[in-house]
KETI-467783 format. One record per atom (N, C-alpha, C): x, y, z. Coordinates in steps of 0.1 Angstrom, whole numbers, plus 5000, padded with zeros to 4 digits. Layout:
BEGIN
XYZ;...
END
This chain:
BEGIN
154557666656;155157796658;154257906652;153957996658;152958156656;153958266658;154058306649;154758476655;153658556646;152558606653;151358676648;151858786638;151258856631;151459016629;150459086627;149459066635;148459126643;148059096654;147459216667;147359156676;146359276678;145859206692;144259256697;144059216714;143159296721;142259266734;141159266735;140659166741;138859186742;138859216759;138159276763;137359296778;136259276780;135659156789;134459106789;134259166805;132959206805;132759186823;131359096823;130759046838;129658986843;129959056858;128359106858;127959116867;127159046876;126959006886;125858986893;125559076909;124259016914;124059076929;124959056936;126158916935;126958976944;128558966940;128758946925;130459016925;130159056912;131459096908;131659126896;132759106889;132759026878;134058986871;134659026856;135659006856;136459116845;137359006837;137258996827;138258906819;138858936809;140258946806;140458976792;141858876789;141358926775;142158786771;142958866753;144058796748;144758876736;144558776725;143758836716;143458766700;145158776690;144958696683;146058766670;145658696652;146358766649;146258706631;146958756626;147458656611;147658716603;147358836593;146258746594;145258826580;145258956581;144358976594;143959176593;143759176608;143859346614;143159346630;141759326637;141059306623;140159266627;139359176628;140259016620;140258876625;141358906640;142358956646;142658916655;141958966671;141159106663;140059136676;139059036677;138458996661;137358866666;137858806675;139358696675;140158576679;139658656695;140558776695;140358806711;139258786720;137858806709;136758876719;136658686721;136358596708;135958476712;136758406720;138258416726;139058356736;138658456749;138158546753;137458596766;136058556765;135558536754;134258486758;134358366764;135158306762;135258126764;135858136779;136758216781;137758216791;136758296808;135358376799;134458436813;133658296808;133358246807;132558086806;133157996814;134458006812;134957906823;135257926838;135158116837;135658086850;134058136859;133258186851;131658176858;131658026862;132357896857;131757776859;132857716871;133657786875;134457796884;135757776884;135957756876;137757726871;138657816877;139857776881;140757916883;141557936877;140858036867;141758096854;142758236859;143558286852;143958406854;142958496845;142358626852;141258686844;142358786836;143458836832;144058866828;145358816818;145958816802;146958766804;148158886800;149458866808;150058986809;150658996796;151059146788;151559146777;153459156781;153559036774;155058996777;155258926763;156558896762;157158826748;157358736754;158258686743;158658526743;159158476754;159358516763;160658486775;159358406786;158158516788;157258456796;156058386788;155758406780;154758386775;154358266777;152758226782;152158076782;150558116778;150358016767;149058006761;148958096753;150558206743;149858286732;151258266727;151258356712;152558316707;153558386710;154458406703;155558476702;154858596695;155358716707;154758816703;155858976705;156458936694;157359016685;157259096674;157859206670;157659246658;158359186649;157759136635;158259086627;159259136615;160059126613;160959186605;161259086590;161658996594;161458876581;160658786579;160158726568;159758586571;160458576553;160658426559;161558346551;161158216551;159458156543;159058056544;158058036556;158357926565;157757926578;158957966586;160158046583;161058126593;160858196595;161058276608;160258456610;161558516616;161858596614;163158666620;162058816625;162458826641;161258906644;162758976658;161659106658;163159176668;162259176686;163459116690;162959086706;162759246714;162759196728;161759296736;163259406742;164259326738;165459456738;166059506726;165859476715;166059536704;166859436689;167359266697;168559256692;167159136679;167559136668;166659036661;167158856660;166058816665;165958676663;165658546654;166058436654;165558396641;164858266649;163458256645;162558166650;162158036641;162357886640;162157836630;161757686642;160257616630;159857536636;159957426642;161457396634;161857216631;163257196631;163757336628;165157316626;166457366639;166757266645;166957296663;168557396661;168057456668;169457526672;169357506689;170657516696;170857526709;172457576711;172057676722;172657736730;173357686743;174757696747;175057666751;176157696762;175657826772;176457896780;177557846787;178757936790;179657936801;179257946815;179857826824;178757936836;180157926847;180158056854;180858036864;180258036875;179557976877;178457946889;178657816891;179157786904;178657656911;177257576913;177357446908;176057426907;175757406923;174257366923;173157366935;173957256943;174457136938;174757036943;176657066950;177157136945;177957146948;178257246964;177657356960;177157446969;176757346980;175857266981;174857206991;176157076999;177457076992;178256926995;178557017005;179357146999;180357247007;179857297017;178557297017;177757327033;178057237042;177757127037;177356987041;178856967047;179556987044;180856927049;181457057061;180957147060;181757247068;180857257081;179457237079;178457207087;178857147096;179556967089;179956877100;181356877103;181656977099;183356997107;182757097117;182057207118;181557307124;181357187138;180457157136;179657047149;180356987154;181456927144;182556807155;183456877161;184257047156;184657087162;183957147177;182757167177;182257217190;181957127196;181956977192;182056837203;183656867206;184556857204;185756867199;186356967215;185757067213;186157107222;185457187231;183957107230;182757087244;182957277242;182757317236;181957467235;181057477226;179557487233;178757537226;178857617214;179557757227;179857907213;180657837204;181557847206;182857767195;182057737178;180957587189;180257537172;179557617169;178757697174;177557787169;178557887159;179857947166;180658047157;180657977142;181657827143;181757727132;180857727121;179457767126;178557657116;177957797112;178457917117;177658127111;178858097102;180458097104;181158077098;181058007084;180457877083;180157797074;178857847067;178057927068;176957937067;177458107055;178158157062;178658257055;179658257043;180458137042;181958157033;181458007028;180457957029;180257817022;180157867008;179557917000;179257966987;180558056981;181458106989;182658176982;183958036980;183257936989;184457826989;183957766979;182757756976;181757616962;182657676953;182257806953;182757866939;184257916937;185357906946;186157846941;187257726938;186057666946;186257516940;186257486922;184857516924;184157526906;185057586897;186157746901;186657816894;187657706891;188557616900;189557566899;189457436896;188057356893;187657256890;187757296872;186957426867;186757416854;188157436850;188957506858;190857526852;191157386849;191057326856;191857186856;191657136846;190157086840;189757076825;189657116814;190857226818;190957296803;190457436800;189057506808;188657536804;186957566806;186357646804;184857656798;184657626784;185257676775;185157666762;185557496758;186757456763;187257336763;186257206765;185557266778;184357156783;183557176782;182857296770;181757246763;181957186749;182957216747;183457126733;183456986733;183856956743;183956826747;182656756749;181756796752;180456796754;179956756741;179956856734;179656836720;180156736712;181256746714;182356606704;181556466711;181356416723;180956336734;179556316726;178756426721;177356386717;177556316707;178156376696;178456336684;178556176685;179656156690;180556036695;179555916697;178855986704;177255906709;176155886700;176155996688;175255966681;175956026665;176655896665;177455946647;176655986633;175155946633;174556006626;174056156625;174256196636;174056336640;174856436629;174756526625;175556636619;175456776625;176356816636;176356986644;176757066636;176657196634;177357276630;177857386644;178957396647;179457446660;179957626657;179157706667;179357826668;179757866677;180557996679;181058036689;180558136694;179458176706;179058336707;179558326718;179458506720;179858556730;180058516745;178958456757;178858336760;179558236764;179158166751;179258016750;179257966739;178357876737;178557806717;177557786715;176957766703;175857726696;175857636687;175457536691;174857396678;173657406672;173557366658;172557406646;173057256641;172157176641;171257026638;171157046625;171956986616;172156986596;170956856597;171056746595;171156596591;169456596593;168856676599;166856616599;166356716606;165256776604;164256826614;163956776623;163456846629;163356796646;161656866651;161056796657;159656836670;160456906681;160257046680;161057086697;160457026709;159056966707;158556886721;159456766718;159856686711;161056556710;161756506715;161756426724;162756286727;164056346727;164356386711;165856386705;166156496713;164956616707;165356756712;165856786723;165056696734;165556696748;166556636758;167056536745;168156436750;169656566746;169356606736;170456676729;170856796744;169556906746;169456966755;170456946767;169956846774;170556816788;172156766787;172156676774;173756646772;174156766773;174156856762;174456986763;174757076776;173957076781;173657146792;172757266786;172457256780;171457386773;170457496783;170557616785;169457636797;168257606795;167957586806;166457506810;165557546805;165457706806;164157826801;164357796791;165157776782;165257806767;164957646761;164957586767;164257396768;162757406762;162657486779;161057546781;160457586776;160957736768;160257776756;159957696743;161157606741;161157516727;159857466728;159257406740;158057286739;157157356739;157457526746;156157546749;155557686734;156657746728;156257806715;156557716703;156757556704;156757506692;157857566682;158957606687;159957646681;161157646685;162457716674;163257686681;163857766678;165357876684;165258006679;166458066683;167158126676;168458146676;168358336678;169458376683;169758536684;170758576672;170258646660;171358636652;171858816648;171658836662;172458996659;172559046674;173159156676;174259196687;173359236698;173759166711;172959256724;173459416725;172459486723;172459596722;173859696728;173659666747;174559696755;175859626750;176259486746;177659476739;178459586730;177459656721;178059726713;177459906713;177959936725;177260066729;176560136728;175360056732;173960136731;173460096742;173360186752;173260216765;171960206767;170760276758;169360316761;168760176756;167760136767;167260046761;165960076745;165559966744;164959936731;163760056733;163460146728;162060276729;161160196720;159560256730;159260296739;159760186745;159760226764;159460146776;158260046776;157859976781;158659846775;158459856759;159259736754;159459686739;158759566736;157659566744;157159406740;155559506727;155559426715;155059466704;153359436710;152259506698;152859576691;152959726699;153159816691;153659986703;152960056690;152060126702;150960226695;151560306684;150960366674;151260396665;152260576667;151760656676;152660746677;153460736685;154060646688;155260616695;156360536686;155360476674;156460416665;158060506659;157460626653;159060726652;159960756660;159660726677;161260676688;161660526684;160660446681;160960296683;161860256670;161460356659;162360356648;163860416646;163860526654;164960616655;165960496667;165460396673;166160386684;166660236672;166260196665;166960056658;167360146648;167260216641;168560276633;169560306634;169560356651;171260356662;171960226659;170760136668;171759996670;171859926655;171359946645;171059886632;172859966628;172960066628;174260126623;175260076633;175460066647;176560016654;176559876652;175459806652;175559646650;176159626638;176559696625;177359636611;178859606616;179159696625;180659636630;180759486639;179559436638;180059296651;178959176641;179359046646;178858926644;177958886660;177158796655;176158746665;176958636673;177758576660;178558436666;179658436653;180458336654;181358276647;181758096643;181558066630;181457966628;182757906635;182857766640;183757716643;184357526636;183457496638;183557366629;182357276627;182157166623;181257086616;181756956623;180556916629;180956716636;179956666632;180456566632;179356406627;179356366613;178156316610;177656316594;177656396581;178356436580;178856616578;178156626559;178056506558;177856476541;175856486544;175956436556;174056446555;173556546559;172756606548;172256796553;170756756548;169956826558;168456836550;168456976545;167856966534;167257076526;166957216535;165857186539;165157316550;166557366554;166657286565;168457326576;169157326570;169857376556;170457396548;170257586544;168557596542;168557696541;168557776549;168457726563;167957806576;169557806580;170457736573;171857786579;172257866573;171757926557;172657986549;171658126558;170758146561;169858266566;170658306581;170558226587;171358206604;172858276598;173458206595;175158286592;175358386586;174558466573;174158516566;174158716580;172758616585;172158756597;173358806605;173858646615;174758666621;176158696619;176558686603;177758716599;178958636603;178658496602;179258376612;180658406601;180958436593;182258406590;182658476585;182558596593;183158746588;184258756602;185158836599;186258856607;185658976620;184658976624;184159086634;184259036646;183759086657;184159096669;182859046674;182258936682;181158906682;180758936694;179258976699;178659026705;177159056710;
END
C-alpha cells in the first residue's frame, strides 16, 4: 500500500519525420517534490521507450483517486498516518482509513434484482409471449406478448426480489446471516460486525491478511462484498474502510472545493478546499460512520496490529456513540 504525499508530472515528447509523440506519466514520494518529479520524469522516460518500441501504452495517465486508479497509488490527501495506517480524505470530502493487512469489508443492501434473475423473468415471459401467439395463431398477438415482456420484465424481477428478500426476513437479516454462515464455516475466524448506513461492515480481529489472498477473496464473495471494492483491494494492496460521514447525508449539499477533489489542488485554491472541510468537519460531529454491533467467532483471538487499527476505525467513526450514522 502507497498513499504518496507528494506528487508530480513529467511530459516527454519525440519527434520524428513522420509523427509525433507525447507521453506523460505521474511520479510521487514521500521524501520531497522533487524526488517525486524525478520518479515522474524516469516513469515517462521508460513509458516513451516503450511505446517508440511499439507497445500500446496509454500516452497519458488520467488524474483520478482511488476509485479508478491503475498502475499509481492512492492519491489522496493525507490527513493521518498512524504507523503504516493512513487516514487520507477522499475525492468527495468524507475521510478514509487505508490499512495494509488488516481486512475490513463492506457489505451493501441491494434492492436490485440480480442479472440472473432478471434474465429467468425474461426468459419465462418470452416463452409464454410465443406460446401464446402459437396459441392463438396470431402473429400480432405474440409480437405484442413478447414488447410486452420486453417492457415490464425488469419491474416483475424486481418485485419478485422485493418479495423474495421480505420473506427472509429482511436485508439486514440476510446479511447477518451471511456473516454468522461464514463464521460457522470458519470458527477460527474472529469478525467484528458493524452497522452502516447501507449495509454492514466486517473488521477481521484474529490475523492479518494479503488483500491479493485466497482468504481475502473467499471472505469477499461469501459476503457478497462489491466487486470494485474486491478490485481495488488487489489492485492498491490495501484495504480500507470510510470512517466519517458522506457529505450529502449530513447536509452539505456543495460538493468537496475545488472541482474536482482528486489531490494534490494547487496551492491558491487550497483556502476554498479548507473552508469547505471545516463545514463538513463541524456538521459531521453530530453523526457516526457506523455502529458497532457484535463480535463472532474466536472472539478471545485478536492480533495486535487489528487491535489497534480497531481502536483507530471506532474511535474516527464513533462506532459506539449514540449518533445517527451516515
Amino acid at each position: 500500500m502507497i498513499v504518496p504525499e507528494y506528487w508530480a508530472e513529467a511530459r516527454l515528447q519525440h519527434r520524428s519525420h513522420r509523427r509525433s509523440i507525447t507521453v506523460r506519466r505521474f511520479g510521487w514520494s514521500d521524501d520531497s517534490p522533487a524526488a517525486a518529479q524525478a520518479h515522474a520524469d524516469a516513469r515517462a522516460c521508460e513509458a516513451l521507450e516503450r511505446v517508440l518500441a511499439g507497445e500500446p501504452l496509454r500516452r497519458r495517465e488520467p488524474k483520478v483517486a482511488y476509485n479508478g486508479a491503475e498502475g499509481v497509488p492512492i492519491r489522496e490527501e493525507i490527513v493521518q498516518r498512524h504507523g503504516d495506517t493512513v487516514v487520507s480524505r477522499n475525492g468527495y470530502g468524507a475521510l478514509c482509513l487505508n490499512t495494509p493487512d488488516v481486512l475490513f469489508a463492506d457489505v451493501d443492501f441491494s434492492d436490485e434484482a440480480g442479472g440472473w434473475l432478471r434474465l429467468t423473468v425474461f426468459g419465462v415471459l418470452v416463452a409464454a409471449a410465443i406460446a401464446f401467439g402459437m396459441l392463438t395463431q396470431s402473429h400480432g398477438w405474440g409480437v405484442a406478448a413478447v414488447v410486452v415482456a420486453l417492457l415490464f420484465g425488469s419491474v416483475l424481477a424486481h418485485l419478485l426480489h422485493r418479495w423474495s428478500v421480505k420473506m427472509r426476513g429482511g436485508p439486514e437479516r440476510i446479511a447477518r446471516r451471511r456473516v454468522a454462515a461464514f463464521v460457522a464455516a470458519n470458527p477460527d475466524w474472529h469478525l467484528r460486525v458493524y452497522r452502516t448506513p447501507a449495509g454492514l461492515r466486517v473488521l477481521a480481529m484474529h490475523r492479518r491478511f494479503d488483500p491479493a489472498s485466497d482468504e481475502a477473496a473467499n471472505l469477499f464473495e461469501a459476503l457478497g462484498t462489491d466487486p470494485l471494492y474486491a478490485r481495488m483491494c488487489r489492485r492498491q494492496h490495501c484495504f480500507r474502510a470510510r470512517v466519517s460521514p458522506k457529505p450529502w447525508r449530513i447536509g452539505i449539499g456543495r460538493h468537496l472545493r475545488p472541482r474536482p477533489g482528486v489531490w494534490p489542488v494547487s496551492p491558491e485554491r487550497m483556502p476554498e478546499r479548507r473552508r469547505w472541510v471545516e463545514d463538513y468537519e463541524q456538521a459531521a460531529r453530530g453523526h457516526a460512520a457506523c455502529r458497532f454491533v457484535e463480535a463472532l467467532g474466536s472472539i478471545r483471538s485478536v492480533d495486535a496490529t487489528a487491535e489497534r487499527v480497531m481502536v483507530l476505525h471506532d474511535d474516527l467513526c464513533r462506532a459506539r456513540q449514540a449518533l445517527p450514522i451516515a
